[in-house]
C-alpha positions as CSV (number, residue, x, y, z in Angstrom):
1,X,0.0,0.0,0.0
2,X,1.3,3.3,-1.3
3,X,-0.2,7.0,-1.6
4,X,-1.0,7.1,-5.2
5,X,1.6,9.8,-6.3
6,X,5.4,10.3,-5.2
7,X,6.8,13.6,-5.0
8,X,10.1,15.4,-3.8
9,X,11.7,18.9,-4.2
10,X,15.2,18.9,-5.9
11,X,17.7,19.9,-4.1
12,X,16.5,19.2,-0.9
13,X,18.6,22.1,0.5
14,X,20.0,25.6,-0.8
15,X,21.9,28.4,0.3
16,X,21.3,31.7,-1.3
17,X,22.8,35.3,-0.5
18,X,20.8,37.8,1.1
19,X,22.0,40.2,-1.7
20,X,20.0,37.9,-4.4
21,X,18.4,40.1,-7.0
22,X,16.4,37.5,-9.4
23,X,15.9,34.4,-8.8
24,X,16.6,30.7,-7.7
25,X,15.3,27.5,-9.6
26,X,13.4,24.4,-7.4
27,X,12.7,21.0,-9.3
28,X,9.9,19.0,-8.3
29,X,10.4,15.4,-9.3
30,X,6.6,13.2,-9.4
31,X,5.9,9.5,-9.7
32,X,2.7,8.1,-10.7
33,X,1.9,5.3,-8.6
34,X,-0.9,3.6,-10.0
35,X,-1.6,4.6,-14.0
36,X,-0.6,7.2,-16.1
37,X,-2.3,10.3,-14.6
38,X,-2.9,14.8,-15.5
39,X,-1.6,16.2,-12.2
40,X,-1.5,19.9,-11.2
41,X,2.0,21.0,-9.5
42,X,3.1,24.1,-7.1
43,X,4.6,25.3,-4.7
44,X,3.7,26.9,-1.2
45,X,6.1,29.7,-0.7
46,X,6.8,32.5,2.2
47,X,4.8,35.6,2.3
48,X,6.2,37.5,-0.7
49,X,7.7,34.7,-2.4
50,X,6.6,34.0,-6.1
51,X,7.2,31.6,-8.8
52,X,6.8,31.5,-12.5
53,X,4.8,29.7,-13.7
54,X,2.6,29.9,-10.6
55,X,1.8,26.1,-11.3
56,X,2.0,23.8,-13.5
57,X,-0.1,20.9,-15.8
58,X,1.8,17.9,-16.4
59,X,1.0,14.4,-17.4
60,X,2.7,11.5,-15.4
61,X,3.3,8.4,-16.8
62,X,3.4,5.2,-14.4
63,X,6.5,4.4,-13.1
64,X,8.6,7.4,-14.6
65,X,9.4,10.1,-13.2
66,X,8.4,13.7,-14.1
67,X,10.2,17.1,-13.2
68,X,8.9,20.4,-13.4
69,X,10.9,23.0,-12.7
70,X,9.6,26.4,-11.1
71,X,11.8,29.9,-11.0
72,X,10.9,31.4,-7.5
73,X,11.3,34.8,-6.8
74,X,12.6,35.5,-3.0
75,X,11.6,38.8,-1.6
76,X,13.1,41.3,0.3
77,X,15.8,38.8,1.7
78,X,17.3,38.9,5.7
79,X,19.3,36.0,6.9
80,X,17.8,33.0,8.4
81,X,15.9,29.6,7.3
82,X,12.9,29.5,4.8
83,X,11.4,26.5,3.4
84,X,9.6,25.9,-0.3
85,X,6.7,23.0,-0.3
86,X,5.9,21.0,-3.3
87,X,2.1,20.2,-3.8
88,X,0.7,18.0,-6.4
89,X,-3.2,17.4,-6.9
90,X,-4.6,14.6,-8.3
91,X,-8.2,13.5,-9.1
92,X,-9.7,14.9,-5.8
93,X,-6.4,15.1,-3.3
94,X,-3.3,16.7,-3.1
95,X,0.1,15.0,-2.4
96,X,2.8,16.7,-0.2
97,X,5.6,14.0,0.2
98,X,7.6,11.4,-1.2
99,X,9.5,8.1,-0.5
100,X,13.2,6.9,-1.1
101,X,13.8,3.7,-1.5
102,X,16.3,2.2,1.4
103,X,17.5,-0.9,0.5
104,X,20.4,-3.7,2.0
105,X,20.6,-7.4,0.7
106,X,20.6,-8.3,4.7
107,X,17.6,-6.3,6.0
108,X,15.2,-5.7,3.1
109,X,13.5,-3.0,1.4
110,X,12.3,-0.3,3.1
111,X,10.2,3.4,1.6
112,X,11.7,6.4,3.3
113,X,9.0,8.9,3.3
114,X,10.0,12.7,3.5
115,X,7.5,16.0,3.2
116,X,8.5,17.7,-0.5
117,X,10.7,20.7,0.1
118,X,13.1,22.9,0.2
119,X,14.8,24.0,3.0
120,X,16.4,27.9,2.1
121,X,19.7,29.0,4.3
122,X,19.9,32.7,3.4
123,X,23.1,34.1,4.5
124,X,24.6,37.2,4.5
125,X,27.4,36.7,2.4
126,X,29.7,38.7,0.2
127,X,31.3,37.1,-2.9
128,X,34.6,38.2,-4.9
129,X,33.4,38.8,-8.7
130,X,36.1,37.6,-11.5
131,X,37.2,34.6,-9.2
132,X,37.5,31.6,-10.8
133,X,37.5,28.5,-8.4
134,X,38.5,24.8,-9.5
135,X,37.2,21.7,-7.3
136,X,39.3,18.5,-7.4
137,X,36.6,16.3,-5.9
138,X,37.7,13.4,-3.7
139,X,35.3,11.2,-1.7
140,X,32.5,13.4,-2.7
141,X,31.1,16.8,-0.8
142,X,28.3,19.4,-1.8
143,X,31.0,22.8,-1.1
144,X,30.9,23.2,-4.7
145,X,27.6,22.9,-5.1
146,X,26.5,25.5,-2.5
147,X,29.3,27.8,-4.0
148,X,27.9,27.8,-6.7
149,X,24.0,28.6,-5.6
150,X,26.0,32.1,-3.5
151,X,27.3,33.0,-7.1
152,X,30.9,31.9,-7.3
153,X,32.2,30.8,-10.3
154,X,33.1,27.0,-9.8
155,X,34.2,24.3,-12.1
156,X,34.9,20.4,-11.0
157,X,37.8,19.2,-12.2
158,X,37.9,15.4,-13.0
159,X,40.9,14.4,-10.6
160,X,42.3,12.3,-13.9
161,X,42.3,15.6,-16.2
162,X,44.6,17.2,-13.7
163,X,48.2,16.3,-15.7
164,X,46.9,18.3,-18.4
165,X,44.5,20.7,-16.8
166,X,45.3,24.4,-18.1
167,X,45.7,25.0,-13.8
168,X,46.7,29.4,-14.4
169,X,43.2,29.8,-15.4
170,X,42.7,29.3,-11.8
171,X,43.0,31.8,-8.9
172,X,42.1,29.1,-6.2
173,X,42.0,25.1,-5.9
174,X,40.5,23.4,-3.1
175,X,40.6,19.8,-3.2
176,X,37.6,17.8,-1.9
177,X,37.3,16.1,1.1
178,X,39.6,12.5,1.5
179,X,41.3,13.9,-2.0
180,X,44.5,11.8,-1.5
181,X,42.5,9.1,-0.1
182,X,40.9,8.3,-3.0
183,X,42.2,10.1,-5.9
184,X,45.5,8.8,-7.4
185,X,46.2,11.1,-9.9
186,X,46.1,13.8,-7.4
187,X,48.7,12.2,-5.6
188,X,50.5,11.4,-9.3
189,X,50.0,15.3,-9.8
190,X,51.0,16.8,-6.8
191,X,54.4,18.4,-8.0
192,X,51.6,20.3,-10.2
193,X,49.8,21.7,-7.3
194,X,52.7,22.9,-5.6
195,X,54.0,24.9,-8.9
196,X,50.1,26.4,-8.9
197,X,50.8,28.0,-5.6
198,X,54.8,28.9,-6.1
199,X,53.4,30.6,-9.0
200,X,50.8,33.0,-7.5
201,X,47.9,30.6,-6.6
202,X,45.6,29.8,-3.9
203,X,45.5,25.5,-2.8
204,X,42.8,24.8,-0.3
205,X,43.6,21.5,1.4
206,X,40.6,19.6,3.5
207,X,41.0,16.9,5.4
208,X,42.3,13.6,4.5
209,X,41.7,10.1,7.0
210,X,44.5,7.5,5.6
211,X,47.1,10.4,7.8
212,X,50.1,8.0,7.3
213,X,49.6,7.8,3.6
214,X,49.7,11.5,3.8
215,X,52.5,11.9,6.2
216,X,54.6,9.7,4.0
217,X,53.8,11.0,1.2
218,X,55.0,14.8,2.1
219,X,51.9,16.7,-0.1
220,X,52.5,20.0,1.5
221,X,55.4,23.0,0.5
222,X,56.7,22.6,4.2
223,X,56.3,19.5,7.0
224,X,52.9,19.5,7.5
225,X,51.9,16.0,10.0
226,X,48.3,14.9,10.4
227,X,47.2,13.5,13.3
228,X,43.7,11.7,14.1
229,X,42.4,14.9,16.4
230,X,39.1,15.7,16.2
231,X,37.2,18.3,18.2
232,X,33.6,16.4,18.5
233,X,31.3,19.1,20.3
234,X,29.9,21.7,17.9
235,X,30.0,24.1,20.2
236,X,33.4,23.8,21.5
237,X,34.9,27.8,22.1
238,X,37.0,28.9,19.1
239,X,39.4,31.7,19.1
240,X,40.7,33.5,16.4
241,X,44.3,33.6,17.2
242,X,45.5,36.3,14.4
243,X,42.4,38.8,14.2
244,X,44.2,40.8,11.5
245,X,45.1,37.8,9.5
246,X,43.6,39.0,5.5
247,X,41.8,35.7,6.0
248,X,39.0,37.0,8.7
249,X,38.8,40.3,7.1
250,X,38.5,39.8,3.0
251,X,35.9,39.6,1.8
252,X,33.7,39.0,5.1
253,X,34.4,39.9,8.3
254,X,34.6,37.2,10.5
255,X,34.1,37.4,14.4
256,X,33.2,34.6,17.0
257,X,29.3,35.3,16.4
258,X,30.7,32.9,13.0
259,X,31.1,30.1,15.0
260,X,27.7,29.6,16.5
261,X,25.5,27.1,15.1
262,X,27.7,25.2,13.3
263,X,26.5,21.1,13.5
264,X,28.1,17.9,14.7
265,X,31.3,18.9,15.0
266,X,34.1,21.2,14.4
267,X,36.7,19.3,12.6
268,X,38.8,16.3,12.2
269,X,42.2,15.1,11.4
270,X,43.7,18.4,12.6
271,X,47.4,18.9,11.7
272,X,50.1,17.7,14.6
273,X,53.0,19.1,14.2
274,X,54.1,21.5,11.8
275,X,56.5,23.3,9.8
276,X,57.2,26.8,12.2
277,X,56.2,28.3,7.9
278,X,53.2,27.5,8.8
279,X,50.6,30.0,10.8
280,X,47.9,28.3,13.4
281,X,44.8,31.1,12.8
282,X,42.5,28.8,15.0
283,X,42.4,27.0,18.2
284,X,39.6,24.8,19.5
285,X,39.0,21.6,21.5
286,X,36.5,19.3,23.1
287,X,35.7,20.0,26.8
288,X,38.8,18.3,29.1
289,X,41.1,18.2,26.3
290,X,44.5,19.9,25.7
291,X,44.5,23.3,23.1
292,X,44.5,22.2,19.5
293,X,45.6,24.5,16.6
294,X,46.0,22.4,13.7
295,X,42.3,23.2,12.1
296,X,43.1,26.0,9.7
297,X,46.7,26.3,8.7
298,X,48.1,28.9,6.0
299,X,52.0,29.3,4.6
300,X,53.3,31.5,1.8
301,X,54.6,29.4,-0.9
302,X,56.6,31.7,-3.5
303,X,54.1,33.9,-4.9
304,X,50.6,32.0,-3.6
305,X,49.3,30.6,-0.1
306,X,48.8,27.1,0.8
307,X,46.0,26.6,3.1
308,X,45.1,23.3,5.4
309,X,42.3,22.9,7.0
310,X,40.6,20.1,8.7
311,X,37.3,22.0,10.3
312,X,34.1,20.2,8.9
313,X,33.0,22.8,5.9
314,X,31.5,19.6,4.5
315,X,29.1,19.2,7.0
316,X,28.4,23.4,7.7
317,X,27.8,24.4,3.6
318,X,24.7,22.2,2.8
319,X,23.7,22.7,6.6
320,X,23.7,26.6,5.1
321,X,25.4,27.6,8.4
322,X,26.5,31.2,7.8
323,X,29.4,32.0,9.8
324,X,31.0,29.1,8.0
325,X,29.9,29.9,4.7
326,X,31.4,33.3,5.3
327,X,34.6,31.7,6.4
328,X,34.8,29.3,3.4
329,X,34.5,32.4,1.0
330,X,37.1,34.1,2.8
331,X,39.4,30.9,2.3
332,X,39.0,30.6,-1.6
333,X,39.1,34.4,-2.6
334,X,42.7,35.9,-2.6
């Protein structure tokens, strides 16, 4: 037994900037159930929200799915949450959620039923223009996506296009989370990386877990160790321990109020030890625990900067937590 229509919002989440002037897209994704069906789609916006068209006819055949994309129009935008609902009516009732299908050869299939929207981060955000950011994914993260929905210019580089990769066209490179876990042609292309920075460029390191695959293999300009330290509690103080670093200044300012609300924890893998190259900007740890200032390191490397960090930005971006958002920015732009 089944509700007779399936339907979900695409992406589930999104981050927008407060300064939008235009407009964002939501997909609605339907399944017809039973037989192939006319169906009526919108969505239920906030006071002052619109959407072209203002709904939609569409005919759903059994068994394949049907999107429908809307172009909603925010209004006057302040930062804090929002959410966009999907509604489909068919025959005489309307339809507000939709099921994934969980499934493990051990336990069985199971229908994972969620209500169909949107849930809208809108920070307060300001975003360089003319920067051009590459992504080198590694185990797979949504940064780039939500980079992209607050206007930067980002483009995925396929890990195994790196040897020839045209890299100057670059300001900035952040490899993905686990990169040198799981990407051998980073690791084959390293030597490539370095000469981006040494010649003027920006390389964003996140975290990596196989730590003595990384120690051995000596990614960074300078020593740079990784250790398994992980500060656990989201909450866990923070302070900031160069306030004029360029890095909590350009182009948002960033304060302690950035650190609140960020979810599940603060990082992992920090770095332990370092090259003295090397500048600690953080230091945070769980309750009981000794200081720890290996979450955001940054070293001059000839002309560009080299930047590790291990604090969960994969986790705080598609959460749309704002402080970090702000703080990612800051990372990537020059």
């Amino acid at each position: 037994m089944a509700p007779a229509f399936s339907l979900e919002v695409q992406p589930s989440g999104a981050v927008i900037p407060s300064s939008l002037h235009g407009s964002t897209a939501v997909k609605t994704s339907s399944r017809d159930q039973g037989s192939t069906a006319d169906v009526q789609l919108a969505l239920k916006l906030p006071t002052g929200w619109r959407s072209e068209p203002k709904q939609q006819q569409v005919q759903i055949v059994k068994n394949q799915p049907k999107e429908a994309v809307f172009e909603v129009f925010p209004s006057e935008l302040r930062e804090g949450r929002a959410q966009a609902h999907a509604e489909l009516k068919g025959g005489d009732r309307s339809y507000d959620e939709g099921y994934s299908v969980v499934t493990r050869e051990d336990l069985g299939t199971f229908y994972y039923y969620q209500p169909a929207m949107q849930r809208v981060s809108i920070v307060d955000v300001k975003v360089p223009k003319d920067l051009k950011v590459g992504y080198i994914m590694g185990a797979g993260d949504e940064i780039p996506t939500v980079l992209q929905q607050i206007g930067m210019n980002v483009t995925l580089i396929p890990a195994e296009k790196l040897a020839s990769e045209d890299l100057s066209k670059y300001k900035t490179i952040v490899l993905g989370i686990r990169a040198y876990d799981t990407q051998k042609d980073v690791i084959a292309n390293n030597k490539r990386l370095l000469e981006f920075v040494e010649a003027g460029g920006r390389l964003v390191v996140q975290y990596n877990a196989s730590v003595g695959d990384f120690n051995s293999g000596k990614f960074a300009p300078y020593p740079l160790t990784l250790s398994r330290t992980r500060v656990s509690v989201e909450e866990a103080p923070v302070t900031i321990l160069d306030p004029s670093d360029r890095i909590f200044h350009v182009p948002n300012e960033i304060t302690q109020k950035d650190f609140e609300g960020w979810v599940q924890e603060r990082g992992l893998y920090f770095a332990s030890p370092w090259d003295p190259k090397f500048k600690a900007l953080i230091e945070t740890h769980d309750p009981g625990e000794g200081e720890q200032k290996g979450g955001l390191l940054v070293a001059q490397y000839g002309k560009g900067t080299y930047i590790y960090t291990g604090l969960a930005f994969f986790r705080q971006l598609p959460a749309g937590v704002p402080g970090a958002v702000r703080l990612f920015v800051n990372l990537v732009s020059e």
